[in-house]
C-alpha positions as CSV (number, residue, x, y, z in Angstrom):
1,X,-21.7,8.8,-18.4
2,X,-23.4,10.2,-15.2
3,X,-20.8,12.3,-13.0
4,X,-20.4,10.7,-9.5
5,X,-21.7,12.3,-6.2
6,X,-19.4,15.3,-4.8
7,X,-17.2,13.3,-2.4
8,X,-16.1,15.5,0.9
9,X,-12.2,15.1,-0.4
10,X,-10.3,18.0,-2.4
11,X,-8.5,17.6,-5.5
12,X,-4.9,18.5,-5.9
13,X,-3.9,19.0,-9.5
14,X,0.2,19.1,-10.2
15,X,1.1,21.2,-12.5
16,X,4.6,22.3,-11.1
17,X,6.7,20.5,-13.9
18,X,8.9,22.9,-16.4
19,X,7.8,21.0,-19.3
20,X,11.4,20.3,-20.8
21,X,10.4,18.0,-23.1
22,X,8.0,20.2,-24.4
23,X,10.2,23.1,-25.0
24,X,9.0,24.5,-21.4
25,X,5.6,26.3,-20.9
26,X,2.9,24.8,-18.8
27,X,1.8,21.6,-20.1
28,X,-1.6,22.0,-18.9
29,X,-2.6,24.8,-21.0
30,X,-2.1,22.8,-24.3
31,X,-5.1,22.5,-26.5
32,X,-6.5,18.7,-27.1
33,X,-9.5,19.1,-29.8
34,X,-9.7,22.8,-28.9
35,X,-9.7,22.5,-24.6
36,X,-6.7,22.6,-23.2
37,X,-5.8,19.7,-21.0
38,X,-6.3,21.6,-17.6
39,X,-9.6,22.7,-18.5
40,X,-10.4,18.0,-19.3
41,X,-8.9,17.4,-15.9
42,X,-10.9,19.6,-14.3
43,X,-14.1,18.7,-16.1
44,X,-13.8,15.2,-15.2
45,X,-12.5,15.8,-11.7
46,X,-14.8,18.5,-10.5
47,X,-17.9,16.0,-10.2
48,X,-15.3,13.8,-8.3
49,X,-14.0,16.3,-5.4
50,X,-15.5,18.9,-3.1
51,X,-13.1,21.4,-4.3
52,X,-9.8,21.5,-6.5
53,X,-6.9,23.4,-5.9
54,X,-4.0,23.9,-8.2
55,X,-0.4,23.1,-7.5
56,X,2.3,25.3,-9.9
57,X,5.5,27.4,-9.4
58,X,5.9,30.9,-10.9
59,X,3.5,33.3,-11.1
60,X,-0.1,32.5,-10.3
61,X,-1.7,35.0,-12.6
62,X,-1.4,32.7,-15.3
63,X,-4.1,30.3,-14.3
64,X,-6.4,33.0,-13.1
65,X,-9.1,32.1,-16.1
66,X,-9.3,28.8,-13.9
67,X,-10.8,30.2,-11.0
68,X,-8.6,27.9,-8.9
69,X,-6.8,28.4,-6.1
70,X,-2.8,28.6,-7.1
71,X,-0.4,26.7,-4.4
72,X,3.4,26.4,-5.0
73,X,5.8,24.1,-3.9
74,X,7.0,25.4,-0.1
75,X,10.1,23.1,-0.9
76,X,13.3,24.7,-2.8
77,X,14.1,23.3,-6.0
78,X,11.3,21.8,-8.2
79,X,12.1,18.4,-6.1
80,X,9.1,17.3,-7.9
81,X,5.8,16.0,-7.2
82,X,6.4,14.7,-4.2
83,X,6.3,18.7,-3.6
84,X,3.4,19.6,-5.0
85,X,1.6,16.3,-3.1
86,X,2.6,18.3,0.3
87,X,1.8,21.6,-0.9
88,X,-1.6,20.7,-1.8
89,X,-1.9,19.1,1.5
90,X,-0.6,21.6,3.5
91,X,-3.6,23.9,1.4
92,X,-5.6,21.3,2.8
93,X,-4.8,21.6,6.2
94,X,-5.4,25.2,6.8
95,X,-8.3,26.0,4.4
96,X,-10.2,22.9,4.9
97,X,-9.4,21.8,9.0
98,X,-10.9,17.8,9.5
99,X,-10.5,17.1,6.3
100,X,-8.7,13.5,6.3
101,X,-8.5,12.3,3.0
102,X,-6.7,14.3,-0.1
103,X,-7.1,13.4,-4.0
104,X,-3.4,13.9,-6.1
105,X,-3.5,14.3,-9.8
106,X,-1.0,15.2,-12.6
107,X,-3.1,18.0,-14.8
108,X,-1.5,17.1,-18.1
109,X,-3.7,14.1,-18.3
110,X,-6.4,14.6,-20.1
111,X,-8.3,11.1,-20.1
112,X,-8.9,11.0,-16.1
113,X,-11.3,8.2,-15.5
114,X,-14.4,9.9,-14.1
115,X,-14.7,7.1,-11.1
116,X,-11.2,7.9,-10.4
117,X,-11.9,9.0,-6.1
118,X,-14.9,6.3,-5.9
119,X,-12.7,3.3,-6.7
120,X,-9.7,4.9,-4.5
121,X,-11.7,5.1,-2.0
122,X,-13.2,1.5,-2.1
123,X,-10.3,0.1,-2.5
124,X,-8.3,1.8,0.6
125,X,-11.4,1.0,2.4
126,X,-11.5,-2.6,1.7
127,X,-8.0,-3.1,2.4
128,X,-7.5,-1.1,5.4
129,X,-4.5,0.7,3.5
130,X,-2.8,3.8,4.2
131,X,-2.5,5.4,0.7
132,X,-4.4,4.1,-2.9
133,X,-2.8,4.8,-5.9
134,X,-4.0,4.4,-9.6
135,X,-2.7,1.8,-12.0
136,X,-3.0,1.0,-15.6
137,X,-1.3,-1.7,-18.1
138,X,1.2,-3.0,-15.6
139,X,2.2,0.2,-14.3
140,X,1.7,2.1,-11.1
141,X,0.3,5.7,-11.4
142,X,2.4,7.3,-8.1
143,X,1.6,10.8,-8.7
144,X,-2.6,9.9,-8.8
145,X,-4.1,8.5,-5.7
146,X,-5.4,8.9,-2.3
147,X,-3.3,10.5,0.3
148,X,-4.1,11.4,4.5
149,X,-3.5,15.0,5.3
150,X,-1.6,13.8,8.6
151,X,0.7,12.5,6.5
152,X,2.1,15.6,5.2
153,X,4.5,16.0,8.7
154,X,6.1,12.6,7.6
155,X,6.1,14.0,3.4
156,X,8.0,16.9,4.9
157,X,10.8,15.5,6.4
158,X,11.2,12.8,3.7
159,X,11.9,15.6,1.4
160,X,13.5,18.3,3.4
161,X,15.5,15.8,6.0
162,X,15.9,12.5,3.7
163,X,16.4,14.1,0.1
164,X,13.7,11.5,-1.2
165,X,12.4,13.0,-4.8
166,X,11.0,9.7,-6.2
167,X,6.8,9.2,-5.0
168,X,7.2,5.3,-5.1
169,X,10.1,5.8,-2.6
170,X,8.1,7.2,0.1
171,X,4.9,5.2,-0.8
172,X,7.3,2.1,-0.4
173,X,7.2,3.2,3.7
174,X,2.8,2.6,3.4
175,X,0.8,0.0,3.0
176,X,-0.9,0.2,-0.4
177,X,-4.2,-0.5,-2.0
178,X,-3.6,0.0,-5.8
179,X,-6.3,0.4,-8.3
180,X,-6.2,-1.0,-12.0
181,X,-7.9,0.7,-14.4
182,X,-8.5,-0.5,-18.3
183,X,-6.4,0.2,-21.0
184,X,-10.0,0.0,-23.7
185,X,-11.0,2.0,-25.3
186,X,-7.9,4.2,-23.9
187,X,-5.5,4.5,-21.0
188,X,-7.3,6.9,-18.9
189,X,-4.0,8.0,-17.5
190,X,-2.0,8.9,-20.5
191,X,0.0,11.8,-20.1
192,X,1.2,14.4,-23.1
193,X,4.8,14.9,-21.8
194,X,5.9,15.7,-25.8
195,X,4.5,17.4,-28.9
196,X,4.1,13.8,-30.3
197,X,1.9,13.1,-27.3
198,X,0.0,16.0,-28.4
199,X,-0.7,14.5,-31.7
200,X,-2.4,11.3,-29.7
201,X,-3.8,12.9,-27.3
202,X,-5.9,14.4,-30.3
203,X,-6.5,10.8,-32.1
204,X,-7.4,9.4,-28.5
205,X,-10.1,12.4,-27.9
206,X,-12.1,11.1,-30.8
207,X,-12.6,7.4,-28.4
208,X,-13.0,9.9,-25.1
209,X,-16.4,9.7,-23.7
């Protein structure tokens, strides 16, 4: 498939989880048919985004091979990716001033659909929305979508000031444009949160374009 035009808006890719359920470790940096999923999400987002930036706790050095910049969350206590949404737009704010518009995306899926920002972009534009977020099968993607950076003052205080953890929570405050996306010949926003998703993430590379 040919890779979209470079859009002007920057990728954030979340990879500040701990990974319980996979014995901890960074999910990313597990192989799927011999890549590891970070290195898929970038590939198919790159195209997509005028830069990408990486969102994970702990110490940087360990993504240094992906030639990304390494933000972590400025808010105590792996509150989750509500977190890393703000960190990346903070990034965003001081590295890349009038940018309006920032791309969020969890980097343990390795199926991203490659017109991912195109459609999030139509879609907020069509219905005059504040946020667009990605769905598939019935269910809303929170953590992938479209986010302003002046929202990141309001993202702040809804974490720091109003204890909110859960994304659908805060985009409940928004008007929304979702985006569905189909589930053949895969769900493009599968996510390998468990060794068994490992094992179909490989089956589901074989259908990957």
């Amino acid at each position: 498939m040919t890779a979209m035009t470079t859009t002007p808006i920057p990728g954030v890719l979340l990879a500040g989880g701990l990974a319980q359920r996979m014995g901890g470790g960074d999910k990313p940096m597990r192989l799927v048919d011999g890549r590891t999923i970070l290195e898929r999400v970038m590939e198919r987002l790159a195209p997509q985004c005028s830069r990408l930036i990486l969102n994970a706790n702990g110490d940087p050095a360990r993504f240094t091979s992906t030639g990304l910049p390494v933000v972590a969350d400025s808010v105590d206590g792996f509150p989750g990716p509500l977190a890393g949404i703000l960190a990346g737009l903070d990034w965003v704010a001081s590295y890349m001033p009038g940018t309006q518009w920032m791309l969020s995306a969890a980097a343990d899926c390795p199926f991203l659909p490659r017109d991912l920002v195109a459609r999030l972009v139509a879609a907020r534009t069509a219905e005059h929305s504040e946020l667009a977020l990605a769905a598939s099968g019935g269910q809303i993607h929170p953590v992938i979508g479209l986010w302003p950076v002046g929202l990141r003052t309001d993202l702040r205080r809804a974490l720091v000031t109003d204890d909110i953890r859960k994304v659908t929570r805060f985009t409940a405050r928004y008007a929304v444009a979702t985006v569905t996306w189909p589930l053949v010949p895969l769900d493009p926003f599968f996510n390998a949160n468990t060794a068994d998703d490992l094992a179909e993430a490989e089956r589901l590379a074989a259908l990957d374009d």
